[in-house]
C-alpha positions in Angstrom: -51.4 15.6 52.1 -53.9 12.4 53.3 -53.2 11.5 56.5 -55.9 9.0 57.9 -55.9 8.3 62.1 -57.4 4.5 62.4 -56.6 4.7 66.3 -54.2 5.9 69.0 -51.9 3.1 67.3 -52.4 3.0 63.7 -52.8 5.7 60.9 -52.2 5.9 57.5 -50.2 8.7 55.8 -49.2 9.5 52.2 -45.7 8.8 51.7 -43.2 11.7 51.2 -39.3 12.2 50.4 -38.8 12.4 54.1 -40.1 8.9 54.8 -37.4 7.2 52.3 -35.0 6.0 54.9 -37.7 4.1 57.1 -39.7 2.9 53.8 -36.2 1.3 52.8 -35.3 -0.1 56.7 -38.6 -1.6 56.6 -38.1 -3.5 53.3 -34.6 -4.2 53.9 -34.8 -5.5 57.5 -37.9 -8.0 55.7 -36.3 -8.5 52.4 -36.3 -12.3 52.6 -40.0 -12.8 54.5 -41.1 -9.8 51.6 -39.5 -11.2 48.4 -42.0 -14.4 48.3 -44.6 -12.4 47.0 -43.7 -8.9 45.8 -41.3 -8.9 42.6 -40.1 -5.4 43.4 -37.7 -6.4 46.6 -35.1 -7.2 45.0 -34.5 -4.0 43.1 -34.6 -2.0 46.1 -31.1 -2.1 47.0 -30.4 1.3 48.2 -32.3 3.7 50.3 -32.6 5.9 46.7 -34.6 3.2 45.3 -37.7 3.9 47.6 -37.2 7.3 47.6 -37.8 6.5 43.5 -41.0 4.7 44.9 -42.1 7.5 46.7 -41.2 10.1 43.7 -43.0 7.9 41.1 -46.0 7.4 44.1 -46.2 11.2 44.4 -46.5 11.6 40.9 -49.1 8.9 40.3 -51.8 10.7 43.3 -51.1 14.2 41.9 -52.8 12.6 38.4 -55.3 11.2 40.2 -54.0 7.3 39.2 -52.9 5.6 42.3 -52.5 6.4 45.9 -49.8 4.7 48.5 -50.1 5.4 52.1 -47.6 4.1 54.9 -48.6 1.9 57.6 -47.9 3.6 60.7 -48.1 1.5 63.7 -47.0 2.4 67.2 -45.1 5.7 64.9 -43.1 3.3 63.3 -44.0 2.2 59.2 -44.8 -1.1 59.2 -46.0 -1.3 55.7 -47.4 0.0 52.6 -51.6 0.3 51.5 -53.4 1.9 49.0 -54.6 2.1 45.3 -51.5 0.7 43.1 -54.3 1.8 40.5 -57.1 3.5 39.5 -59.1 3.8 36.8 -61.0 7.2 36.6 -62.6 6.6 33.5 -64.2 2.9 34.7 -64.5 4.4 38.3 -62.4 1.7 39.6 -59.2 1.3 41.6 -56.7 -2.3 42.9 -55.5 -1.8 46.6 -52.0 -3.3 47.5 -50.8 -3.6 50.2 -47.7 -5.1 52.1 -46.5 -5.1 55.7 -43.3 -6.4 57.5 -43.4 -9.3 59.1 -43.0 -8.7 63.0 -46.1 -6.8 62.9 -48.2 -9.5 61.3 -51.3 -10.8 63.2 -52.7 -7.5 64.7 -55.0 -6.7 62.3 -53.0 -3.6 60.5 -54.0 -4.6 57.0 -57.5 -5.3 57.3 -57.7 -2.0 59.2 -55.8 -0.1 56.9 -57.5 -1.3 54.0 -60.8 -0.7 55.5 -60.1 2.7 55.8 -58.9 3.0 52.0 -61.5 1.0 51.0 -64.4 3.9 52.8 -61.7 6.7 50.7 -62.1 5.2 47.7 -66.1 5.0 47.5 -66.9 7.8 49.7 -64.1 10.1 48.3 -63.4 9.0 44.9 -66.6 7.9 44.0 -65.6 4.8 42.6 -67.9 2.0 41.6 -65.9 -1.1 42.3 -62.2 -1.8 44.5 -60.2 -5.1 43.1 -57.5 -6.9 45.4 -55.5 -9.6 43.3 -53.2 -11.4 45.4 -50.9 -14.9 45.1 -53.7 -17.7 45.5 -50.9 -19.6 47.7 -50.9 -16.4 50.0 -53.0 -17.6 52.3 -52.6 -14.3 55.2 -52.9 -11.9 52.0 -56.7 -13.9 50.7 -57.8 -13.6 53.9 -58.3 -9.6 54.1 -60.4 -9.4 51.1 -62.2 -12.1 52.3 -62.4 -10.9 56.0 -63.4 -7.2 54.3 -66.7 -8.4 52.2 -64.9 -8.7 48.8 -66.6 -11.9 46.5 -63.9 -14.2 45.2 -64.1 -13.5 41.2 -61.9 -16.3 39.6 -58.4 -16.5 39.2 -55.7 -15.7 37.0 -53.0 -18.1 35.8 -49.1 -17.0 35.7 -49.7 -13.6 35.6 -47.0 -12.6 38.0 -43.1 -13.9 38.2 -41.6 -13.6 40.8 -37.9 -14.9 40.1 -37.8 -17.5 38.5 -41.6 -18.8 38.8 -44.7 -17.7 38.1 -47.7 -17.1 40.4 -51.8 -17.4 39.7 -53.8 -14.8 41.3 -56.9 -14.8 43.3 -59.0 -12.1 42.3 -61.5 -10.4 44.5 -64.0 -7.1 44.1 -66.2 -5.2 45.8 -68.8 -3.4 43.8 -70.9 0.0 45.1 -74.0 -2.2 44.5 -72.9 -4.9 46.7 -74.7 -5.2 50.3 -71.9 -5.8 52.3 -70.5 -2.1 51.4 -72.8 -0.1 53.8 -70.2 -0.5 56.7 -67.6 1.9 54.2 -70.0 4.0 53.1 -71.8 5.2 56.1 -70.0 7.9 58.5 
């Protein structure tokens, strides 16, 4: 299975059965600071629910559609990054990416999806990575921004979360970009 070490503190690791009870602590213990932005929070309920995450997760990297790696921090998961999708035949793939809120401010995410970022060109050969997050999330903009990714345009209402609906910012980076060289060389 992918297991990616950032440093001594961090590493990335694909998420399995076994990790169901600390994947559900995490977004239980953070279910108010998570449910702002995510629309799935409130259907996990029950520590079954992410092991149905994981199961359905499992079953999406096996066919080669989507990847999702836990944030390990300090051994502890602190969050969730990878490719909610990819796109084999248009060689492209949109990272997600979440983390709880007490370990916020460190630099996890930008890290972590630095790392997925150099897996998805160097490894899966794809041609261009998309994030699309809440254009009110400020903290979420700022990693594509901080990682090279050129602000594309945004769309309007396309995700609700209760009982509103959010725009998002959409962002890519493209294999013929400049700024890229930093995930492709190593």
């Amino acid at each position: 299975m992918f297991k990616h070490v950032i440093n001594d503190s961090l590493y990335l690791a694909l998420l399995e059965p076994r990790h169901s009870p600390a994947l559900f602590q995490a977004v239980d213990d953070n279910r108010d600071y998570l449910r702002r932005w995510l629309p799935w929070v409130d259907a996990t309920q029950q520590q079954s629910d992410s092991r149905q995450f994981i199961d359905w997760s499992l079953k999406q990297f096996l066919n080669g559609n989507g990847m999702h790696t836990g944030i390990w921090f300090e051994s502890i998961l602190v969050g969730v990054v990878g490719f909610a999708s990819i796109n084999s035949s248009n060689s492209s793939g949109s990272i997600g990416y979440w983390l709880v809120e007490s370990a916020q401010g460190n630099g996890l995410v930008t890290q972590s999806c630095r790392a997925i970022i150099r897996h998805g060109f160097c490894k899966l050969k794809l041609n261009r990575i998309e994030i699309r997050c809440a254009v009110d999330n400020s903290g979420s903009r700022r990693i594509p921004e901080r990682l090279g990714f050129q602000y594309e345009g945004t769309l309007r209402d396309v995700e609700k979360i209760g009982e509103r609906y959010l725009d998002h910012a959409v962002y890519s980076l493209i294999r013929r970009d400049n700024d890229i060289s930093q995930y492709i060389q190593k």
